[in-house]
Structure formats: C-alpha cells, structure tokens
C-alpha positions in Angstrom: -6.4 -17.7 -2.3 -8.9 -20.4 -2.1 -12.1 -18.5 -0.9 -14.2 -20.2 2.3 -11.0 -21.9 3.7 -10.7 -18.7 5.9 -13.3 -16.7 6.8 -11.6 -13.8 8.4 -9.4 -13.7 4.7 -12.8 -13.8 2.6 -14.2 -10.8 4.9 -11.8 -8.8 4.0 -11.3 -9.7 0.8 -15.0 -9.0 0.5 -15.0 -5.5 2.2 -12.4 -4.4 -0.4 -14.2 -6.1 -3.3 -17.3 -3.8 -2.2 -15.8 -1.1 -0.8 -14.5 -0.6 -5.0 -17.7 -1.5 -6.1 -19.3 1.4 -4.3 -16.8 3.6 -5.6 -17.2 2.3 -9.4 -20.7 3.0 -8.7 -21.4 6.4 -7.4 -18.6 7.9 -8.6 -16.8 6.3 -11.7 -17.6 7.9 -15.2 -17.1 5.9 -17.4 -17.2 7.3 -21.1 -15.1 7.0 -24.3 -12.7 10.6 -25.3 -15.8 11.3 -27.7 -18.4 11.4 -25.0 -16.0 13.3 -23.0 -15.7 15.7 -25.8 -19.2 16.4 -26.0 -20.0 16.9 -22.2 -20.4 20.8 -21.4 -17.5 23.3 -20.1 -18.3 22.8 -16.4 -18.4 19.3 -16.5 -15.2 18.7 -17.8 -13.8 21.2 -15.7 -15.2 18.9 -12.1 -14.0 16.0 -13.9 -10.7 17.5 -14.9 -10.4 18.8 -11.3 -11.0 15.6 -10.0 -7.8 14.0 -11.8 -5.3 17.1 -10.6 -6.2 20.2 -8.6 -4.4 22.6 -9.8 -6.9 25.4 -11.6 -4.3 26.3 -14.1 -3.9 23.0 -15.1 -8.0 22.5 -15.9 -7.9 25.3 -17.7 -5.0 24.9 -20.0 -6.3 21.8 -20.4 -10.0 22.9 -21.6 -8.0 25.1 -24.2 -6.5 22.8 -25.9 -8.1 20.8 -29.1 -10.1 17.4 -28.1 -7.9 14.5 -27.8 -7.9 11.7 -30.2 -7.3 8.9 -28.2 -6.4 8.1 -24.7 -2.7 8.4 -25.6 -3.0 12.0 -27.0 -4.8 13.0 -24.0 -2.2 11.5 -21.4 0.5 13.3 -23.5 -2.1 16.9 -23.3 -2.4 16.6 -20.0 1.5 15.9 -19.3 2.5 18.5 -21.7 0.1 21.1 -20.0 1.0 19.8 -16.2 4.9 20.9 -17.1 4.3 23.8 -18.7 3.0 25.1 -15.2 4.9 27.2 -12.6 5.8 26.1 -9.0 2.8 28.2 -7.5 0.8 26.0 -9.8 1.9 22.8 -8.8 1.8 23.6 -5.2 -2.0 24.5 -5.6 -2.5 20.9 -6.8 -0.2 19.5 -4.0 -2.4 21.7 -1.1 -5.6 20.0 -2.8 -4.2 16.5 -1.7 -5.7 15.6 1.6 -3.4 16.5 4.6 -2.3 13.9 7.0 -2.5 15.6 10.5 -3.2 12.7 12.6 -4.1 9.2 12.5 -7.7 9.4 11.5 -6.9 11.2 8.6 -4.3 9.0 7.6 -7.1 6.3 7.7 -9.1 8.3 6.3 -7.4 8.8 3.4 -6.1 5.2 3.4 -9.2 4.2 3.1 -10.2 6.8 0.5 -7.3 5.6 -1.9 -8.1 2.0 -1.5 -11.6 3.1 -3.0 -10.2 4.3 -5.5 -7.4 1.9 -6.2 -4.1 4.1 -5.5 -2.8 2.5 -2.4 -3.1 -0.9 -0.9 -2.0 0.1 2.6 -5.8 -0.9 3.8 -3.8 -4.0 6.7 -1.3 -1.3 7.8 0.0 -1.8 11.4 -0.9 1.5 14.4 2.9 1.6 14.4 3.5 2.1 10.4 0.5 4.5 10.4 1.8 6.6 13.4 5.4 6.7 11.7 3.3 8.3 8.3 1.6 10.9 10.4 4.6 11.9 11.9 6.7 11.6 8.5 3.7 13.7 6.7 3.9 16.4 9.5 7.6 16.6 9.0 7.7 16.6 5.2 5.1 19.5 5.3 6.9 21.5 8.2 10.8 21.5 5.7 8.9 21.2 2.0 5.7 23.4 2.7 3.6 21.4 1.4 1.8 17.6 1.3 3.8 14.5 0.5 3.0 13.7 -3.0 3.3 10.0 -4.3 1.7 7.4 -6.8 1.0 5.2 -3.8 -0.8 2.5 -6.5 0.1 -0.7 -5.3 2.0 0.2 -2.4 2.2 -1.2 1.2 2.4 1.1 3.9 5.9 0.5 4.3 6.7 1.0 0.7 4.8 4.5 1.4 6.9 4.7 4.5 10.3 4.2 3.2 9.5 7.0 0.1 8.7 9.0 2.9 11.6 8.9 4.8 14.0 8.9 1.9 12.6 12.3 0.1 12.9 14.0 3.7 16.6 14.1 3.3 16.2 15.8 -0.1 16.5 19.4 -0.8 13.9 21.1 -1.5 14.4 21.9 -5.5 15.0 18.5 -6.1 11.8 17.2 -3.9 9.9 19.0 -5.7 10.9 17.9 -9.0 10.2 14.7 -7.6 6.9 15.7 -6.3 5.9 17.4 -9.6 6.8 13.7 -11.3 4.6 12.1 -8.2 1.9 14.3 -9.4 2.1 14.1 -13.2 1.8 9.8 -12.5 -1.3 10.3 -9.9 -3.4 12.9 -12.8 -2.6 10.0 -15.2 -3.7 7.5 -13.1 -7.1 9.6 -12.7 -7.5 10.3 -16.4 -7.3 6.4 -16.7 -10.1 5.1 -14.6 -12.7 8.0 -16.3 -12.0 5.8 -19.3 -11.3 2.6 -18.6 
C-alpha cells in the first residue's frame, strides 16, 4: 500500500499500527529464557497464566527444570498441556473470554488484534452477528467456549471453523479444541520472547 494516496486506508492502518504499539508497551515482556528463569515463583506463574489458563498447567509447568532454549520450552509446555485431563483443559477453555453478544465479540476482536491473534478488526455487523450466534450455539452442545488460533484470520475464516466444528461430536471437538489451545499457549509463550 502506498501510504497518503488514501487517507481513510492510512487511518486505519495507523490505528492498528498504535493500537499494537500500546499493547507492546504496557504489556509485552520481553526477556530471554534466562531472565525468565531468574524472575520469582509468582511472576512466572502471572506470566505463565497469561499464555494458558489452566492452573494445572502453570503448575506442572513451574515443576519442571528451566528450559534451554525457546524450543525446549515450546516442547515443556506441549508435553505438560497433554499430560492434562479434560477438567483441566476445560478450566483453560472457561478462562477464554465468552462471546454473549456483539459487544463482546468486539471486544474481544479488538482485544486479539492487540495482541496479534486475529485480524478480523474490518468484520461486517452481519459476520459478527453470525459469530455471536455460532459462539452461543457452540457453548450451549460443547459446554464450553469456542477455542481457535484465530492468528491471521478474517472473520469469515473464524466463521467457517465455527460452523464446521458445530457438526462435530463432542469427543472429537474437543480433541480439536485441546489442539486449538495447545497452538494459542505457543503463540503466547512466543511474543514473551520474541
């Protein structure tokens, strides 16, 4: 895009550009495996909470030896994230933000665009009401939140997951969800590094 031959383009362009900037600001930690390492139990347990929320998870993973590299600690936390029980992995899902209605949808749209997972920022009402309603669904047969790596994804993209997982049963969706999750924590363990 050639920036200043349209101005409504370069606004938003813009907004996005400083809406991540904020984000990388107050809230990305940026550190090496050896700094994380060294921080103290409580703060790896927020920042470890932050990448998945299920408490088991954290935990196993505070047990386990410090990671050499960012490749050893990818394949900790994936080891420790399968080694959980469905109970587990539902805490994590419920610790998602739930989409009840269109705000929250934007909301969390908006959200995930801070922090890079989802590029569904230009959706139209229409796709965003047919989310909602495909959330509410998916929670009312599953039990719990729709779970996907949404990083790089339109709306529609998001939209057509949706609707294709709905007509799964339930063991299999969540395997898939459990997947879902497993790419989202290593998406999160990513940007404290990188």
């Amino acid at each position: 895009m050639i920036y200043g031959s349209d101005p409504v383009d370069f606004g938003k362009e813009l907004l996005v550009f400083f809406q991540r900037c904020r984000f990388w600001l107050i809230f990305k930690t940026i550190m090496t495996i050896a700094q994380f390492d060294r921080l103290g139990v409580e703060q790896k347990k927020k920042l470890l909470y932050e990448c998945c929320g299920s408490t088991a998870w954290v935990d196993k993973m505070l047990a386990i030896p410090p990671a050499e590299d960012l490749i050893d600690l990818f394949e900790d936390a994936e080891e420790c994230w399968y080694s959980l029980g469905e109970n587990d992995w539902k805490e994590a899902f419920f610790n998602h933000p739930h989409v009840s209605d269109l705000e929250s949808l934007k909301k969390r749209i908006s959200d995930d665009q801070t922090r890079a997972e989802s590029t569904t920022l230009n959706a139209s009402e229409q796709t965003l009401q047919a989310l909602v309603d495909g959330n509410k669904t998916y929670e009312e047969k599953f039990g719990f939140t729709f779970v996907a790596s949404s990083a790089g994804k339109s709306a529609i993209e998001v939209l057509g997951m949706l609707t294709a997982r709905l007509q799964n049963k339930p063991q299999t969706e969540l395997t898939i969800a459990v997947s879902e999750q497993n790419k989202i924590t290593q998406q999160r363990l990513e940007r404290l590094f990188i």
